[in-house]
Steps between C-alpha positions, in 0.01 A plus 500: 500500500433571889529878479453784784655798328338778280646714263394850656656743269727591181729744402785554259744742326682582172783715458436795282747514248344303214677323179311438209576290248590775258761534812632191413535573124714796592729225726514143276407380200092439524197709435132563693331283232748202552483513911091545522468196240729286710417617854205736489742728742437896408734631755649422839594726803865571599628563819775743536855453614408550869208385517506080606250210541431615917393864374251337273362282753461762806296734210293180389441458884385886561287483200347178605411718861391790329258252256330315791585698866615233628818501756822259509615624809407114644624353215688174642698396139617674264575241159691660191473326190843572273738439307674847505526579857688827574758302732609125523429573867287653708214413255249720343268410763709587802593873305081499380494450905677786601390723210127460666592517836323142608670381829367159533522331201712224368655551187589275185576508108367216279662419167282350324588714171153586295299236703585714818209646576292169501736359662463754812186521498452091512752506850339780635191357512694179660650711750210700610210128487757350703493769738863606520387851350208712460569770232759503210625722284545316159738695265609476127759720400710501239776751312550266236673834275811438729585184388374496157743493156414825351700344156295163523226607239311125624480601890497856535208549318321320755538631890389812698483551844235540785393346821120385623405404820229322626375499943447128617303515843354222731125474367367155633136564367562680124853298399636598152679199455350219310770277375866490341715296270894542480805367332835571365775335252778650612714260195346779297611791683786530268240643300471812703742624687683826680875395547622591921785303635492173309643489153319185412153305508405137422918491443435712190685877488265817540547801351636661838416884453231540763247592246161279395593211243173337392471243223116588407458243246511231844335690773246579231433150432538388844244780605255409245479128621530534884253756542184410337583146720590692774096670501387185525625352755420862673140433384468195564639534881223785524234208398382810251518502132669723271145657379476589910818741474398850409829634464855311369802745635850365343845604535543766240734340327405573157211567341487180193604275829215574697278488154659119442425416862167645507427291207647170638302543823182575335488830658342828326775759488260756522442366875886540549689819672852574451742801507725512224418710208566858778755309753654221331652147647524623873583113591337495860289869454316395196176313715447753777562793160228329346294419819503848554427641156220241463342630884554906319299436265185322637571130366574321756166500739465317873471161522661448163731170435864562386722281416847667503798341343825562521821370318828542407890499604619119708276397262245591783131478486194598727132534476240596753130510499354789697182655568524885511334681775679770604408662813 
């Protein structure tokens, strides 16, 4: 991959309100022992009724200036990756825009559910080698709690909410990107799916309620054999080898998911970060969550090789190789 951007910087925020599993027991029919076995999720953060997906991302942004002193007053793109935007228009972005006060900036959302934040990162490092921009603001934010089944016992077990955010600038000498592999099979996508205007998919009825209908059994399966091919063909485009990458960072799906695909890639899981057992499935929050929580707490070191994967609702997939070096 020709690359000429750097990831500069990383921030992120959770809501405060947390519900725990014993939450949960209190709400449908489960227990803690049942959801940790299953998922290895502990607890998850809540947002509150007027709090929405922009308000997480401005506070991920501040946090991510407060972290590294760096300024986004010349930002020149702002990209929000979402699947619960507060608006169907103006996008998160455009609000994120005005929240911050940056005047020049161009403003999109990307929906590329829980493979989001790959996703943006992947074009912003298009947009900013090929010389159209020069620093990007690369948001995942999610309130997943406002459009989850509270009496579906198989999803709402599962998602929190949060936002990370990650500062692509124009580095020509220290790039971060190394290379990328992406797919999706959107025949699957019945799989997965929030119902908006459309009352069917693939000619087959959804349940139309607004509200996340997943069929795990199939996305699990799905996940467990595109992934581990999916690192491969990110490996393989790096000209590395898997014993090169020093740290695996998955969607945090689940936790027996990432164990399965760990296993089928040949990857130790000890090497691998994630963010579910405090936050939960964030969909397009859980990589920069665990990017960040990984940076906290000394693991991630410069010049280490990640190889960050995400996946989920379209059926969409991406994976990117980077070398970290923030600065």
């Amino acid at each position: 991959m020709h690359s000429k951007a750097r990831i500069t910087a990383i921030g992120s925020y959770v809501p405060e309100k947390i519900l725990t599993n014993q939450d949960l027991e209190k709400m449908v029919e489960t227990n803690n022992e049942w959801i940790v076995k299953r998922t290895g999720i502990k607890e998850r953060r809540i947002t509150d009724k007027a709090e929405f997906t922009s308000d997480l991302c401005v506070k991920a942004v501040n946090n991510l200036m407060d972290r590294s002193n760096k300024s986004i007053d010349d930002v020149d793109m702002i990209i929000v990756c979402t699947l619960t935007p507060d608006f169907h228009t103006p996008s998160v972005a455009s609000t994120v825009q005005a929240k911050l006060g940056i005047k020049n900036t161009g403003a999109i959302d990307l929906n590329a559910a829980c493979a989001g934040f790959t996703y943006g990162l992947h074009i912003a490092n298009g947009l900013i080698t090929s010389g159209l921009n020069r620093k990007i603001l690369v948001i995942g934010g999610e309130t997943l709690s406002k459009i989850t089944d509270y009496s579906d016992r198989t999803t709402c077990i599962l998602f929190g909410d949060g936002a990370g955010v990650a500062l692509v600038e124009y580095d020509e000498e220290q790039p971060s990107f190394i290379s990328s592999h992406l797919g999706s099979d959107g025949e699957a996508g019945i799989n997965l799916y929030c119902s908006n205007l459309s009352s069917k998919m693939n000619d087959q009825e959804l349940i139309h309620n607004g509200m996340i209908v997943q069929n795990g059994r199939e996305v699990y399966k799905w996940a467990v054999k595109t992934v581990p091919k999916g690192m491969q063909e990110v490996v393989a485009n790096s000209k590395m080898k898997i014993d090169d990458v020093d740290w695996f960072v998955p969607h945090s799906a689940n936790l027996r998911m990432i164990e399965s695909i760990c296993e089928k890639s040949g990857f130790s899981i000890e090497n691998t970060l994630y963010s579910l057992e405090d936050y939960g499935n964030t969909s397009s929050a859980t990589i920069p969550l665990a990017l960040v929580k990984g940076y906290l707490e000394g693991k991630i070191q410069p010049g280490d090789k990640l190889l960050l994967y995400g996946f989920g609702g379209g059926l969409a997939h991406c994976g990117l190789m980077i070398k970290w070096n923030l600065g």
